[in-house]
C-alpha positions as CSV (number, residue, x, y, z in Angstrom):
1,X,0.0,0.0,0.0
2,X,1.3,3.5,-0.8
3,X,0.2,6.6,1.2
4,X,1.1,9.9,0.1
5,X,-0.2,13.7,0.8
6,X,-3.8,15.1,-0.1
7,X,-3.7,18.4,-1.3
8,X,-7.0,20.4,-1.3
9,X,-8.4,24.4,0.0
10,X,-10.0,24.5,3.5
11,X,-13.6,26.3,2.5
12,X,-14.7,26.6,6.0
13,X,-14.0,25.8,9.5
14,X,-16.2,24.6,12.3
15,X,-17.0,23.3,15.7
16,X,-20.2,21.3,16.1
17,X,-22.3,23.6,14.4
18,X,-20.7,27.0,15.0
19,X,-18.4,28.8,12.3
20,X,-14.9,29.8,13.1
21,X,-13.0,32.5,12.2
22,X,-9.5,30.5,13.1
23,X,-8.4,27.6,15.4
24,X,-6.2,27.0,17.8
25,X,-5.3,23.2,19.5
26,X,-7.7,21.4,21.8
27,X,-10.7,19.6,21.2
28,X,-12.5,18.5,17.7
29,X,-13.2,20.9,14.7
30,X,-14.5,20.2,11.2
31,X,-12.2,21.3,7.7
32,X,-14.8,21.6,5.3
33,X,-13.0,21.3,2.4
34,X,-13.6,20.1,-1.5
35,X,-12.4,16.7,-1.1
36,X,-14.4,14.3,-2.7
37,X,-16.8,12.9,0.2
38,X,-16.1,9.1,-0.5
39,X,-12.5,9.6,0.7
40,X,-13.5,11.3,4.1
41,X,-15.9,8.8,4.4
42,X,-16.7,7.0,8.2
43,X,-14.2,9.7,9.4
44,X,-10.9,7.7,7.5
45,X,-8.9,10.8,7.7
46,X,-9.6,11.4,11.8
47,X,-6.6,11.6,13.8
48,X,-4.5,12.9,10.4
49,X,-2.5,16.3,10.4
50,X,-3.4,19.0,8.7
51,X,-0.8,22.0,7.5
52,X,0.5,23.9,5.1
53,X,2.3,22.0,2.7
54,X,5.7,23.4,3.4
55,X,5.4,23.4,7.0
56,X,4.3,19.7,8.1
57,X,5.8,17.6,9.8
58,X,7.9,14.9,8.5
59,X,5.7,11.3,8.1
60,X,7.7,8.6,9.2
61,X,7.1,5.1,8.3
62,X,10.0,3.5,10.7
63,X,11.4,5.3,14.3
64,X,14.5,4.5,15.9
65,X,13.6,5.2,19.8
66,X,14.8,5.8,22.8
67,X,12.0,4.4,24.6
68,X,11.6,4.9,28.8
69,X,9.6,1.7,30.5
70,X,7.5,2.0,33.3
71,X,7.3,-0.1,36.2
72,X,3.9,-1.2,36.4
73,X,1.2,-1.8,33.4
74,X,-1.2,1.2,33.4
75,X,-5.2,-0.3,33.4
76,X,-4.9,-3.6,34.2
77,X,-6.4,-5.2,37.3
78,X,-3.6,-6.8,38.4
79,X,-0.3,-5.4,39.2
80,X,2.0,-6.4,36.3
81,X,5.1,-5.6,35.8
82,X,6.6,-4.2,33.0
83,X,8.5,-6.6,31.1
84,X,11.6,-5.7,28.4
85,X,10.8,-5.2,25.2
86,X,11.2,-8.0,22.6
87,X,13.0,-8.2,19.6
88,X,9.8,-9.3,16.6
89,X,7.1,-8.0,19.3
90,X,4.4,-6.2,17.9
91,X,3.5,-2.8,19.6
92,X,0.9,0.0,19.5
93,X,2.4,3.4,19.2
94,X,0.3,6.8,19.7
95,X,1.5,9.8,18.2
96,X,-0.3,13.0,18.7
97,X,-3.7,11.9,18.0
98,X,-2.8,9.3,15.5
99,X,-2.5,5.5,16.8
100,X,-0.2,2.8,14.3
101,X,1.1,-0.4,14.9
102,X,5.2,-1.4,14.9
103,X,7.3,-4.4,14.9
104,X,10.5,-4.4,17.2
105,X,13.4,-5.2,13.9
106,X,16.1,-4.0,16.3
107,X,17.6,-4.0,19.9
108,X,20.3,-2.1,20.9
109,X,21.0,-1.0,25.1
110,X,18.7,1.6,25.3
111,X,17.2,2.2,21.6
112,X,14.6,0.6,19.3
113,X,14.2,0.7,15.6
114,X,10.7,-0.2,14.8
115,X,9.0,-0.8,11.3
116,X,5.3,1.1,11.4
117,X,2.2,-0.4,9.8
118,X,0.7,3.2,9.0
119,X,3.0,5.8,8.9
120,X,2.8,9.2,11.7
121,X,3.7,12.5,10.9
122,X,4.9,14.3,13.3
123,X,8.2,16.2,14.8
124,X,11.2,14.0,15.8
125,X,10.5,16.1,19.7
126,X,7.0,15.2,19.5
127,X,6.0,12.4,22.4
128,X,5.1,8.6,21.5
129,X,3.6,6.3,24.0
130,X,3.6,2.5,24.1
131,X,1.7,0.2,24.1
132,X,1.4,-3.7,24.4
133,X,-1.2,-6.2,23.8
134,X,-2.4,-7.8,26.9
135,X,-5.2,-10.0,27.3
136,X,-7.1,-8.2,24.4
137,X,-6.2,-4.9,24.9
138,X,-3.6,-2.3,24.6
139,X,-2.0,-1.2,28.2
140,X,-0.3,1.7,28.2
141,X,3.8,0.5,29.3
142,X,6.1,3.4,28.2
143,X,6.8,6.7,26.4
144,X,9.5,7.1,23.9
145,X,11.3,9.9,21.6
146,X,12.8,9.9,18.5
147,X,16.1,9.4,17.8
């Protein structure tokens, strides 16, 4: 699969049903734009940056990180302990507002490189958390930075 930019003009922006002027971050707004409906469809673009084209973000599609383990699993009932990260082990990583899925390919003593299944944009200072499947859900178990 190949993802790549969408270029468009934002027509109009809103919040629930109230016109705005300009934005600023925190909480939800709507970019009405002139993108054809069926591929903002079910929300598929939700959690996706929007920018100017020369002042994005980079998108990333692998990390190399320095990641920073907790002690304890955050949510679960029990009190487990957080165990080392695996070479092969998959991982959910959340970026801003956007969530991907990573396989470990490499250890070194206190990095990871990590092959994404969707690819992030974002800044190289910008804050990833980690997660890891247990039972059948993601627990939060760490917070990492680019590299």
């Amino acid at each position: 699969m190949q993802w790549r930019p969408i270029q468009t003009k934002i027509e109009a922006l809103k919040a629930g049903a109230v016109s705005l002027d300009e934005v600023h971050p925190g909480g939800s707004l709507g970019l009405m734009t002139k993108l054809d409906p069926f591929i903002v469809k079910a929300d598929s673009l939700s959690g996706n940056i929007a920018g100017h084209k020369e002042h994005l973000p980079p998108v990333w599609e692998s990390f190399e990180l320095k990641p920073a383990l907790l002690d304890r699993v955050v949510g679960s009932k029990e009190e487990l302990k957080v165990e080392k990260i695996k070479k092969g082990e998959s991982l959910m990583f959340n970026v801003n507002s956007a969530a991907t899925v990573g396989i470990i390919t490499e250890l070194k003593k206190d990095k990871i490189k990590v092959n994404l299944k969707l690819p992030v944009c974002c800044k190289k200072e910008d804050r990833i958390t980690i997660s890891r499947k247990i039972g059948n859900r993601f627990r939060l178990i760490g917070v990492a930075e680019i590299v």
